[in-house]
C-alpha positions in Angstrom: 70.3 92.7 72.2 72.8 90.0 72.5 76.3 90.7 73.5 77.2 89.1 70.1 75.5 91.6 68.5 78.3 94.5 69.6 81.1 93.2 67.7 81.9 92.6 64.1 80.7 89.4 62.6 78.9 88.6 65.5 82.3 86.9 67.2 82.3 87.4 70.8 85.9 88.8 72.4 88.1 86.5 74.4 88.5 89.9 76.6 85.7 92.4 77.7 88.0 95.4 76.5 86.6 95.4 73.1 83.7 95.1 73.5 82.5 97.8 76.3 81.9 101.5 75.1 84.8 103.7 76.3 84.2 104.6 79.9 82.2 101.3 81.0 85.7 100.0 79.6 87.7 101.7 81.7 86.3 101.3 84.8 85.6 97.1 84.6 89.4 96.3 83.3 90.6 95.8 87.4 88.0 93.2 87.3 88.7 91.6 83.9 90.4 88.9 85.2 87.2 87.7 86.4 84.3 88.7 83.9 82.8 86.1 82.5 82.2 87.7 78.7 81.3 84.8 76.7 77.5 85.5 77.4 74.6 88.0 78.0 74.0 86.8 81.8 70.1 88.4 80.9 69.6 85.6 78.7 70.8 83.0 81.5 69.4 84.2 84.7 65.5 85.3 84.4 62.9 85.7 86.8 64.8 88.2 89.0 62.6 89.2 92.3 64.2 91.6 94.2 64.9 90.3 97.8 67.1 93.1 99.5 68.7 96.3 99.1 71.5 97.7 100.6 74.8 100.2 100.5 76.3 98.4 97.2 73.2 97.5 94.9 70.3 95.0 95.1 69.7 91.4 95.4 67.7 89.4 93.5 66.6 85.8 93.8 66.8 84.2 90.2 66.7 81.2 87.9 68.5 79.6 85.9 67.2 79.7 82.3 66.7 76.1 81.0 67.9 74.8 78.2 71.2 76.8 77.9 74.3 75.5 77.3 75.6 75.5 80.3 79.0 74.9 79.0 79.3 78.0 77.9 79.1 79.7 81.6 82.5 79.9 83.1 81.7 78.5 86.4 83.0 75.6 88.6 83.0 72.2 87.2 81.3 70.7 90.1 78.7 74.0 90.5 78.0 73.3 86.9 77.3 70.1 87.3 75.1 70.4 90.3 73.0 72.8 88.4 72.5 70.3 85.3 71.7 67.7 87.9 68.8 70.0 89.6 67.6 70.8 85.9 67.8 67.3 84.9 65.6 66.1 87.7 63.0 68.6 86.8 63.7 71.3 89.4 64.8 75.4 88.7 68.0 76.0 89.4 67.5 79.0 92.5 70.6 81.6 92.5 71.0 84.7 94.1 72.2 87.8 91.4 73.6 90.7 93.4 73.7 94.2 91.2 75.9 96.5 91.6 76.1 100.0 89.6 78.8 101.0 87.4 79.5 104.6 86.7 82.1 106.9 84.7 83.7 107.4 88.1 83.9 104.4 89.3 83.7 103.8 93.0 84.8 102.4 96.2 82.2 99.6 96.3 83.7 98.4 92.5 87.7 98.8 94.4 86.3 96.8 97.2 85.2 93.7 95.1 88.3 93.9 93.2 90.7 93.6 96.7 87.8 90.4 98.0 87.6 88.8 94.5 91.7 88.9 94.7 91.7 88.1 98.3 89.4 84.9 97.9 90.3 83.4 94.3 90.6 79.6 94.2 89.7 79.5 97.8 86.2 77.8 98.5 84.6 76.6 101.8 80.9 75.0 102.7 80.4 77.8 105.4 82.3 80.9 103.5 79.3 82.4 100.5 81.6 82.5 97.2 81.0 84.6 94.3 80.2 81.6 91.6 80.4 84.7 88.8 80.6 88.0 88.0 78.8 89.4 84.6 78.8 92.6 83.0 74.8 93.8 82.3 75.5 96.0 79.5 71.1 97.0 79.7 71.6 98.7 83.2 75.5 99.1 83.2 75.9 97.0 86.3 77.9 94.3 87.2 75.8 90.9 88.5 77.6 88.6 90.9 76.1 85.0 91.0 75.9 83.5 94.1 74.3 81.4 96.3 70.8 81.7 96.9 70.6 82.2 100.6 67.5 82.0 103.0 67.9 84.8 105.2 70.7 86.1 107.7 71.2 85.5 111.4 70.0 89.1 112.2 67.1 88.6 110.4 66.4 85.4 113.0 67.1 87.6 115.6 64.5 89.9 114.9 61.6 87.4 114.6 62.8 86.9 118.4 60.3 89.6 119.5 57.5 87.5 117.4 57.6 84.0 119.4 61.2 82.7 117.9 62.9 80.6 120.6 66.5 80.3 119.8 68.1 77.8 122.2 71.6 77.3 123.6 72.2 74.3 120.8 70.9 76.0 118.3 73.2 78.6 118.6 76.1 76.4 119.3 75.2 75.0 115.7 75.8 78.3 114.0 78.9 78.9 115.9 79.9 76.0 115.3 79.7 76.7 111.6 81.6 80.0 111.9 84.4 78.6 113.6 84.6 75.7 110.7 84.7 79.1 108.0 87.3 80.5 110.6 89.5 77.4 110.8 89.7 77.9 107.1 90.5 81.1 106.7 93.4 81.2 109.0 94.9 78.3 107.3 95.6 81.1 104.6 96.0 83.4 107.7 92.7 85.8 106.4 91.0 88.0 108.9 87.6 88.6 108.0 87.4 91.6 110.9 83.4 92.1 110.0 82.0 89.0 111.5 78.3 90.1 113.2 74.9 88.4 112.6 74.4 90.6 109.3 77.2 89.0 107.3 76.2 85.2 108.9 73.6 83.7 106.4 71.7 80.5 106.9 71.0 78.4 103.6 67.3 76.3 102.7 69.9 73.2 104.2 70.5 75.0 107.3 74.2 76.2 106.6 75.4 79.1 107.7 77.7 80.8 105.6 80.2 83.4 106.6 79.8 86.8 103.8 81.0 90.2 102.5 85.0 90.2 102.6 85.1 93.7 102.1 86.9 94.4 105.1 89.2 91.2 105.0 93.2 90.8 104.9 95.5 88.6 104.5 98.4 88.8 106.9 101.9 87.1 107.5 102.0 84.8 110.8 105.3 87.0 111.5 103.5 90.5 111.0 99.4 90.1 111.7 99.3 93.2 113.6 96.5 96.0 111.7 95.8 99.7 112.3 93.2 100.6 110.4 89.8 100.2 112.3 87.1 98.3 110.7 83.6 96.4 111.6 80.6 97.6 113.5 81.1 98.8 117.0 78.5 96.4 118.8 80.8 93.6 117.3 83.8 95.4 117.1 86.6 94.6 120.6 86.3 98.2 122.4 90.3 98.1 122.6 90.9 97.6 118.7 90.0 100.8 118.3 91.4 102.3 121.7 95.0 100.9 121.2 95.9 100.2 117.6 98.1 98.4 116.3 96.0 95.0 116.5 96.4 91.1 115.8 94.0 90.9 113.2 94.0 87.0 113.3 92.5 87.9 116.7 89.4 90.0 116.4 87.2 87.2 114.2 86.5 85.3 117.4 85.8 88.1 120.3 83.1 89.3 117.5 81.6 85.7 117.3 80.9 85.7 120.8 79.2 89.1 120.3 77.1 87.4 117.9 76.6 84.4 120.5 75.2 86.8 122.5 73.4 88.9 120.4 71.8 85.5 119.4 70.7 85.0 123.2 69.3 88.1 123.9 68.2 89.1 120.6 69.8 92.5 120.6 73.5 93.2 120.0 76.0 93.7 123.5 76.3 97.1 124.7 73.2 98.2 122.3 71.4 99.2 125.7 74.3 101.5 126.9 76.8 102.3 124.7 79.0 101.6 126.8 81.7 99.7 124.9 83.8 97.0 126.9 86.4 94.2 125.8 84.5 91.7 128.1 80.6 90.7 127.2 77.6 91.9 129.6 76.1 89.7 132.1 72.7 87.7 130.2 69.4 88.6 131.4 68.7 85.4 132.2 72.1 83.4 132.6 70.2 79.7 133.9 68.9 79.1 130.8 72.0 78.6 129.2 74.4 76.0 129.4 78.1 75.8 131.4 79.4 75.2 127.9 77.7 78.5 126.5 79.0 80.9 129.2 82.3 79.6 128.7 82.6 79.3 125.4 81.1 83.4 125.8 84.4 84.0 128.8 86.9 82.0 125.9 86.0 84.6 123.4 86.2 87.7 125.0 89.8 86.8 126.8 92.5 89.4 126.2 94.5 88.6 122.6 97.5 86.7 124.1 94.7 84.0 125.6 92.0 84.0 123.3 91.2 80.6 121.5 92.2 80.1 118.5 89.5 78.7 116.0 91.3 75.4 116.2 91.4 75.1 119.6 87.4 76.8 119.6 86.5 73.7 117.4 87.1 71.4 120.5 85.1 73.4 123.0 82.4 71.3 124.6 79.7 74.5 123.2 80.8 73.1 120.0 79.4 69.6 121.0 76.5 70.4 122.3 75.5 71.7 118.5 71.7 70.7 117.7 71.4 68.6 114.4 70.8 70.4 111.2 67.2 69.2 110.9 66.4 71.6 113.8 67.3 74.4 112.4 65.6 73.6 109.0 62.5 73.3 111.5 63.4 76.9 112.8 64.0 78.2 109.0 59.8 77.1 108.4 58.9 78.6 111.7 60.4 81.9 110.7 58.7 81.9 107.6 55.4 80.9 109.9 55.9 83.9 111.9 56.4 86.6 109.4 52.7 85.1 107.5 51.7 86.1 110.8 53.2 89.2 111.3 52.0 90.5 107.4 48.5 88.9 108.3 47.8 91.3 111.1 49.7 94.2 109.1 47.5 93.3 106.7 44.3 93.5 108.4 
């Protein structure tokens, strides 16, 4: 069943109102603004593997049906484009298709796409992972949100740690370095993100890492940035945001990167062992292997509000120019994948 099937003469809407049975109506019309209703996005994304599951709905990896007209998708010029140059030369177009339920009562995982899709329209970044699309699957009564096919995230390189992964002190200033490019960005439109950790920090097949989920994001005033309501994950989370509200939210992105710097080290998150929450970082297990540049760039991050860096002045740190080039960590992207065929080898036998 096509969508053009659903309305009279075959004509497709200019609006999803129409066209959606009375409650599925109701609860997409926040996010009409963004549907893209021209098309039936099972007959343009096929081949849908499943690749994770979590709180809001599934992922799949997909592909890009060929010989579509892809001028009918409303995407980016240059993202449309890029994917008629990739089927052009031959290759599938690779996306990633997030699902995520709709029901009669709606729910606060649809009201939290609606506040990041308003949040984050016409604002694009090489190291922030954009929503490309959002569809309406009228077969499952879900919503699909195209995006970027992504390779895995930093917490899943962190757990391959345990399995012989060596993570070195340039190879981690490469994917800081990367957040604090996304971070320079957002503050230039003075967002918070305020759920940076390794979960949210995802590496692409070019060795990219892309900040993700603004769920918890806002957008505050230079004059007023100060928050109350407490958000993020506790490991990542500055132990006096939640101790002594109100906060600077323009302030918490970067005490949480160093968290993730030095989850990235020891391969478990700060205070994991003990619980015992603190606004300045542990001491390493093993401080000498780590640079001068590293430790500092860890003592910059964790400084009381007033002092703390911000990304601009983060982007000049000599951790930043120690960064490894991105070859290496495509070379680290094929060992992971080395070392899980190990790990589901021996699970295997």
């Amino acid at each position: 069943m096509t969508l053009s099937t659903l309305t009279p003469g075959g004509i497709t809407p200019l609006t999803p109102m129409p066209r959606y049975r009375g409650w599925l109506s109701a609860v997409v019309k926040p996010l009409e603004d963004f549907i893209d209703d021209a098309i039936d996005p099972r007959e343009y994304y096929i081949d849908l593997q499943e690749i994770a599951e979590g709180e809001s709905g599934s992922v799949f990896a997909a592909q890009l049906a060929p010989n579509k007209d892809l001028a009918k998708l409303r995407l980016d010029a240059g993202l449309v484009a890029q994917d008629q140059q990739t089927l052009a030369s031959g290759e599938p177009v690779a996306i990633a298709i997030k699902s995520v339920a709709i029901v009669p009562s709606g729910s606060p995982k649809l009201d939290e796409l609606g506040r990041e899709l308003k949040l984050m329209r016409g604002l694009s970044h090489e190291n922030i992972l954009s929503m490309d699309a959002l569809y309406v699957d009228l077969l499952e009564d879900s919503l699909w949100i195209r995006m970027e096919l992504m390779e895995r995230s930093l917490a899943d390189v962190v757990s391959l740690v345990e399995g012989g992964l060596q993570l070195h002190d340039r190879m981690i200033a490469r994917f800081a370095s990367d957040v604090v490019q996304a971070f320079q960005f957002l503050q230039s439109h003075q967002i918070a993100h305020r759920d940076v950790r390794s979960d949210n920090l995802l590496l692409n097949i070019q060795g990219v890492v892309k900040l993700a989920d603004f769920s918890t994001a806002v957008q505050v005033s230079p004059a007023s940035p100060l928050q109350d309501d407490i958000v993020g994950v506790p490991y990542w989370q500055v132990s006096s945001l939640s101790a002594y509200p109100p906060y600077n939210a323009l302030k918490v992105d970067v005490w949480s990167l160093g968290a993730t710097v030095w989850e990235l080290a020891e391969a478990e998150p700060p205070f994991s062992s003990t619980h015992q929450l603190a606004d300045r970082f542990p001491a390493l297990s093993d401080p000498k292997l780590f640079s001068p540049a590293f430790h500092d760039f860890l003592h910059q991050c964790s400084e009381p509000p007033d002092s703390r860096p911000d990304p601009a002045k983060l982007g000049a740190h000599q951790f930043m120019k120690n960064a490894c080039g991105r070859n290496v960590i495509i070379q680290l992207l094929a060992q992971c994948m080395n070392i899980e065929k190990q790990q589901y080898q021996v699970e295997e036998d």
